[in-house]
C-alpha positions as CSV (number, residue, x, y, z in Angstrom):
1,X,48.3,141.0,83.1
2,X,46.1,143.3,85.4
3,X,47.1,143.3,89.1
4,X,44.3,145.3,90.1
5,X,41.7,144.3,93.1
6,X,38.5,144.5,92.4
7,X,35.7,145.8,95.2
8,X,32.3,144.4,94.2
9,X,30.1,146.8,96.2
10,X,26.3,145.6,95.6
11,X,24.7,142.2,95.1
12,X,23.3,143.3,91.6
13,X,26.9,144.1,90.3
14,X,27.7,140.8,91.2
15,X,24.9,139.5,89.6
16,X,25.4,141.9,86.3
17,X,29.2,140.3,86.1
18,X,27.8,136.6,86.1
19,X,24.5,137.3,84.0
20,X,22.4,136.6,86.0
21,X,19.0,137.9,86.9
22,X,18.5,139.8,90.3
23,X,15.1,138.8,92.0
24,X,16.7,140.9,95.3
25,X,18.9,144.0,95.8
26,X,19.9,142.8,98.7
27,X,20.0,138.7,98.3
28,X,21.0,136.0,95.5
29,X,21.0,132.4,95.2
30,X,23.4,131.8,91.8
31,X,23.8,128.5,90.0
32,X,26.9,129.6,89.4
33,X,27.1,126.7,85.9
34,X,24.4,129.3,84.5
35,X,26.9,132.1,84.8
36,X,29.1,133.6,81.8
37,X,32.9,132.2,81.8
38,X,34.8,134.6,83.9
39,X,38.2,135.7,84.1
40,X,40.3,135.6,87.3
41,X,40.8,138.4,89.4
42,X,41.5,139.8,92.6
43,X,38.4,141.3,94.8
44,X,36.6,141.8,97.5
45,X,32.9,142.1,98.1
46,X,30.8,144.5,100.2
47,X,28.4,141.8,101.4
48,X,28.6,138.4,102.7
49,X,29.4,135.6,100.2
50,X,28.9,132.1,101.0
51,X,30.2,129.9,97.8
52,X,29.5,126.1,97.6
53,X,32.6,124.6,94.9
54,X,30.9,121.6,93.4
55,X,34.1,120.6,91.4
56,X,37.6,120.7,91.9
57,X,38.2,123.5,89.0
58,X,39.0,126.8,91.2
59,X,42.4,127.3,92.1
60,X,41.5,130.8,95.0
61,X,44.1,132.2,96.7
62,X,43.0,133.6,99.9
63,X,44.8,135.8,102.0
64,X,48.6,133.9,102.0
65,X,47.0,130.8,101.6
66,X,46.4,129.0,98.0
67,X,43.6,126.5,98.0
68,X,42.1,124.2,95.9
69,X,38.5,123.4,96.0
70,X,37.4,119.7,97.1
71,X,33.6,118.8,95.6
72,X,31.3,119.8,98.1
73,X,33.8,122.6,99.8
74,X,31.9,125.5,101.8
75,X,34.1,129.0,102.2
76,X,32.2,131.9,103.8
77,X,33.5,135.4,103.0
78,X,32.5,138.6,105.4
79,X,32.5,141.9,103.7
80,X,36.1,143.3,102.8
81,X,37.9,140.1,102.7
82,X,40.0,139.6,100.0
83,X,40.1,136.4,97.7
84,X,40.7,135.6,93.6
85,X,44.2,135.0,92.3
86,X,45.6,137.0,89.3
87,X,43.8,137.9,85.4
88,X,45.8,134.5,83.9
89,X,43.8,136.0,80.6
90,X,42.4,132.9,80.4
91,X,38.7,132.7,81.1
92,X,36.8,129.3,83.4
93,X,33.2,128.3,83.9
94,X,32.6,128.5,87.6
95,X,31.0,125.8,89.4
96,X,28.6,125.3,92.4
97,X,26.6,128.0,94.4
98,X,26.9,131.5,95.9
99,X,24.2,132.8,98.7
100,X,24.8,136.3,98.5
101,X,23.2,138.8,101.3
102,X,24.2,142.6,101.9
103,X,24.3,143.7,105.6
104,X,21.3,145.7,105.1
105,X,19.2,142.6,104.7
106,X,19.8,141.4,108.0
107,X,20.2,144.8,110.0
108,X,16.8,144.6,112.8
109,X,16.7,140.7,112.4
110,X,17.8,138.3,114.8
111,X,20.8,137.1,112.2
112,X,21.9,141.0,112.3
113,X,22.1,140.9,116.1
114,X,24.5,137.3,116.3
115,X,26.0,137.7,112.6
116,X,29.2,137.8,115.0
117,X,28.7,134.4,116.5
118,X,29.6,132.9,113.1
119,X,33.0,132.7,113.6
120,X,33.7,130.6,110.3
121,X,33.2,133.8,108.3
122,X,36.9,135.3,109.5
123,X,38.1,131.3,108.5
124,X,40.8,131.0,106.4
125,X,40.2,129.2,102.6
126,X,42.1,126.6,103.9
127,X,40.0,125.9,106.8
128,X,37.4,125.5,104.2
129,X,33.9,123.4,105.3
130,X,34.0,119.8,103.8
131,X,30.8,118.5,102.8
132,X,29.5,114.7,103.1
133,X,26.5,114.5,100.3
134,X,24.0,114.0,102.4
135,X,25.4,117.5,103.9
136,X,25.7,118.6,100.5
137,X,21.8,117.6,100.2
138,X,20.7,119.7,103.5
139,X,22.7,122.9,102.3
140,X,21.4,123.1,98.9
141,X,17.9,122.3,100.0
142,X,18.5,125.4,102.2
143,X,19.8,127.7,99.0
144,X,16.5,126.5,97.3
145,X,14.1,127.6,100.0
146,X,16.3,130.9,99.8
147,X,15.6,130.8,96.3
148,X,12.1,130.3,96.5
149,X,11.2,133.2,98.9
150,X,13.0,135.4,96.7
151,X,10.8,134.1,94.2
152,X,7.4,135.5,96.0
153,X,6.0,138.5,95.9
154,X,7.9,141.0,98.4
155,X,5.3,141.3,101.5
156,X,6.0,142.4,105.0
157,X,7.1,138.9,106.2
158,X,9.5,139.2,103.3
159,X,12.8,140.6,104.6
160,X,12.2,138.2,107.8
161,X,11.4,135.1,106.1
162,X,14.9,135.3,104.0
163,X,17.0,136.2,106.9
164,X,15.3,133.1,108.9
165,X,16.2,130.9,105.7
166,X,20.1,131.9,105.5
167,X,20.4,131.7,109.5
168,X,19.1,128.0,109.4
169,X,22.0,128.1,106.9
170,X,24.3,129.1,108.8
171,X,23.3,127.2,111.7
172,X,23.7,124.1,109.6
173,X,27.0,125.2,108.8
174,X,27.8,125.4,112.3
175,X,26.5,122.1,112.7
176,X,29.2,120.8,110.0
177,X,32.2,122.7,111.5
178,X,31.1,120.5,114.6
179,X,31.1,117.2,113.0
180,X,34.4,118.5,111.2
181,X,36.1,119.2,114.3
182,X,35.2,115.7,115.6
183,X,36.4,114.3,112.3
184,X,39.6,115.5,112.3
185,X,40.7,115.3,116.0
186,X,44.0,113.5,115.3
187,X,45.1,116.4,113.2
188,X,43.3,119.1,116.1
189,X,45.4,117.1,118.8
190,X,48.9,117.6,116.5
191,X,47.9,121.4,116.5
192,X,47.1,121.4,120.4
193,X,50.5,119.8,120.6
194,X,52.6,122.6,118.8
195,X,50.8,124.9,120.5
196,X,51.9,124.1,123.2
197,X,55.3,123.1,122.3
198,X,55.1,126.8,120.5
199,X,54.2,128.4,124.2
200,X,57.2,126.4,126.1
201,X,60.0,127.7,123.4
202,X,58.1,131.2,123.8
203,X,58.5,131.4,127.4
204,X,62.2,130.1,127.3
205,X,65.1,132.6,127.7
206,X,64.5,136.2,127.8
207,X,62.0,135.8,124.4
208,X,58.6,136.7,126.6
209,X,60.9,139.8,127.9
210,X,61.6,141.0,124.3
211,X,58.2,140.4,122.8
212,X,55.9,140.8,125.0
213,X,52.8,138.2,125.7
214,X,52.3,136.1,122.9
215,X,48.4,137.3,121.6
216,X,45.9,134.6,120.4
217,X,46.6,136.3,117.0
218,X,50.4,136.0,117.0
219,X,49.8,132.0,118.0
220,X,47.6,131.4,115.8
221,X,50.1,132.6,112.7
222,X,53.0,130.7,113.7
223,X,50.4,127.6,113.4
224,X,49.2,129.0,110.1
225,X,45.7,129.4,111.0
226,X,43.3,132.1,111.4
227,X,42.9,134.1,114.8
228,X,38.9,132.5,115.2
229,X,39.9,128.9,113.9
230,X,42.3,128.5,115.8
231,X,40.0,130.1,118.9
232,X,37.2,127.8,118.1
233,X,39.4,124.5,117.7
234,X,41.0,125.2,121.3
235,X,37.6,125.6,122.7
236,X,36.8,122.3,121.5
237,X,39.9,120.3,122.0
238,X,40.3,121.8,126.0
239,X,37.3,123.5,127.1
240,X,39.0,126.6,127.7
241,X,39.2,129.7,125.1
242,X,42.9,130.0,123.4
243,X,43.6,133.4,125.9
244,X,42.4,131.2,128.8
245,X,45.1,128.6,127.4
246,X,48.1,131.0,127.5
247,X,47.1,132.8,131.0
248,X,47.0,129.4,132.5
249,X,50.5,128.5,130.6
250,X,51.5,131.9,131.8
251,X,50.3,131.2,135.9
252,X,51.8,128.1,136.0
253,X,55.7,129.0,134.9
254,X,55.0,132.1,137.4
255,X,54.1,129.6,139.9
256,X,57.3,127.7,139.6
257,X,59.6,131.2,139.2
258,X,57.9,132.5,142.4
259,X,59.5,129.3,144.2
260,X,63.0,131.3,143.6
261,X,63.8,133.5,146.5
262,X,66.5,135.3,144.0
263,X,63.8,136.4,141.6
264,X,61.7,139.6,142.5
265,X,58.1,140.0,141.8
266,X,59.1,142.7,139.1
267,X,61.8,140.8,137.6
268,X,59.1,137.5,137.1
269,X,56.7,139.8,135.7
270,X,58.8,140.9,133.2
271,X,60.4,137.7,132.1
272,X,57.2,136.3,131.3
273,X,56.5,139.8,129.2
274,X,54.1,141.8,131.2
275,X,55.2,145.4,130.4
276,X,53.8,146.7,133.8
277,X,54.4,144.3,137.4
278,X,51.2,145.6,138.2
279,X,49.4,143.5,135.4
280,X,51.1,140.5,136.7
281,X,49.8,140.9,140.3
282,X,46.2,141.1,138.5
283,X,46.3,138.5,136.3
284,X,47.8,136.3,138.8
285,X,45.4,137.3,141.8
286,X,42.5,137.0,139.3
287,X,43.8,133.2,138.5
288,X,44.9,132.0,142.3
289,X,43.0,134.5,144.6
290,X,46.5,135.1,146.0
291,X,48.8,138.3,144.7
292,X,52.5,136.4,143.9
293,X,53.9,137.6,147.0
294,X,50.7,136.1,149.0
295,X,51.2,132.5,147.0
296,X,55.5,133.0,147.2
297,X,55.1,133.3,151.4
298,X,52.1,130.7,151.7
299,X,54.4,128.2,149.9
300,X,57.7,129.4,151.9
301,X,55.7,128.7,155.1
302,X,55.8,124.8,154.8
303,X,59.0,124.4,153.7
């Protein structure tokens, strides 16, 4: 059984390892029910990937998390992320679409310049875009106007006119996430919650003073989700970013140790794992507009 991983560095060996014919060096819409049966396998790709699973037939495993595919299931892939699960030796017809574009495509476009806005493309598989049909419907009518640009003759409007195509795409997508998010707020609320039951245990004891402050990224992995779904869902549950959401967590336990004449500035700071006491007095002057020994005497005067 091979363990190897596999790095699938241009659009046209992709295409070439599914049979299929490349219109574009750069772009390509696959059917993927026209490809050849594949075998499994670990890889990464040098370009973006967008896949649409139109059957529940794909067992992926993606990063530490294994996933299977719902009909109408959207997972976007940035360059160097790893997906696949192991050569079983057994070989599958895939299913559903793939939108294919190398950075170069987009590089001098609009979509090259706020690429980074798409958040969903660092998602985990298991924070996967659902599709309703009529969803379904919208993206593949999207994939087909891809299709048939790639289809014209290459003119100077070319390169533009496919990167406008794949950014209503992905603006759609983003779209989708939103009506997701909305969808499945009971389950976005029972994350918010063990976030912040997660941020109380954190802060309890001399854990902050061993660790450190806790990072977006080291909340988001005790919850088992990725750094930028987990930032986006707390942006749209609170209204605040998820490094907003700690700080504040953070000023308000500093507000109710600075109440305690026994505690120094220094000691508070480092309880609550600021390596320097310095930091502390920024953070909590940026948040207040007091330093903690301004806010510890205001509150001492009207006691």
């Amino acid at each position: 059984m091979k363990t190897s991983l596999l790095n699938i560095e241009t659009v046209t060996e992709y295409d070439d390892m599914l049979g299929v014919e490349t219109l574009h060096p750069l772009v390509s819409v696959i059917d993927l029910s026209q490809a050849k049966p594949m075998h499994h396998m670990r890889h990464t790709f040098s370009f973006y990937v967008i896949f649409l699973k139109d059957e529940k037939n794909c067992d992926l495993i993606y990063g530490r998390q294994r996933y299977d595919y719902q009909k109408g299931s959207v997972v976007c892939l940035a360059p160097g992320q790893v997906i696949g699960i192991e050569d079983t030796g057994e070989t599958f017809q895939p299913q559903g679409y793939a939108l294919c574009f190398h950075p170069d495509l987009i590089r001098g476009t609009n979509l090259g310049r706020t690429i980074k806005e798409y958040t969903f493309f660092a998602y985990e598989v298991n924070e996967a875009l659902h599709l309703s049909e009529r969803e379904r419907h919208t993206f593949i009518d999207c994939l087909q106007n891809i299709q048939e640009e790639l289809q014209h003759s290459v003119d100077r409007m070319s390169k533009r006119l496919i990167a406008n195509h794949i950014e209503l795409l992905l603006n759609y997508c983003l779209r989708f996430y939103e009506r997701q998010f909305i969808t499945r707020q009971d389950a976005h609320r029972d994350i918010l919650t063990r976030f912040e039951t997660f941020l109380d245990q954190y802060f309890t004891g001399d854990n902050a003073a061993q660790k450190g402050l806790p990072s977006v990224k080291h909340c988001a992995s005790k919850l088992c989700l990725s750094t930028n779904y987990f930032g986006d869902l707390i942006k749209k549950e609170t209204g605040r970013t998820a490094l907003e959401y700690i700080q504040d967590k953070i000023i308000s336990i500093a507000k109710e140790q600075l109440l305690l004449p026994s505690e120094s500035i220094s000691q508070i700071a480092y309880q609550l794992g600021f390596q320097y006491p310095q930091h502390f007095t920024r953070v909590f002057k940026k948040a207040t507009g007091m330093t903690p020994n301004e806010y510890r005497s205001s509150k001492t005067e009207y006691k």
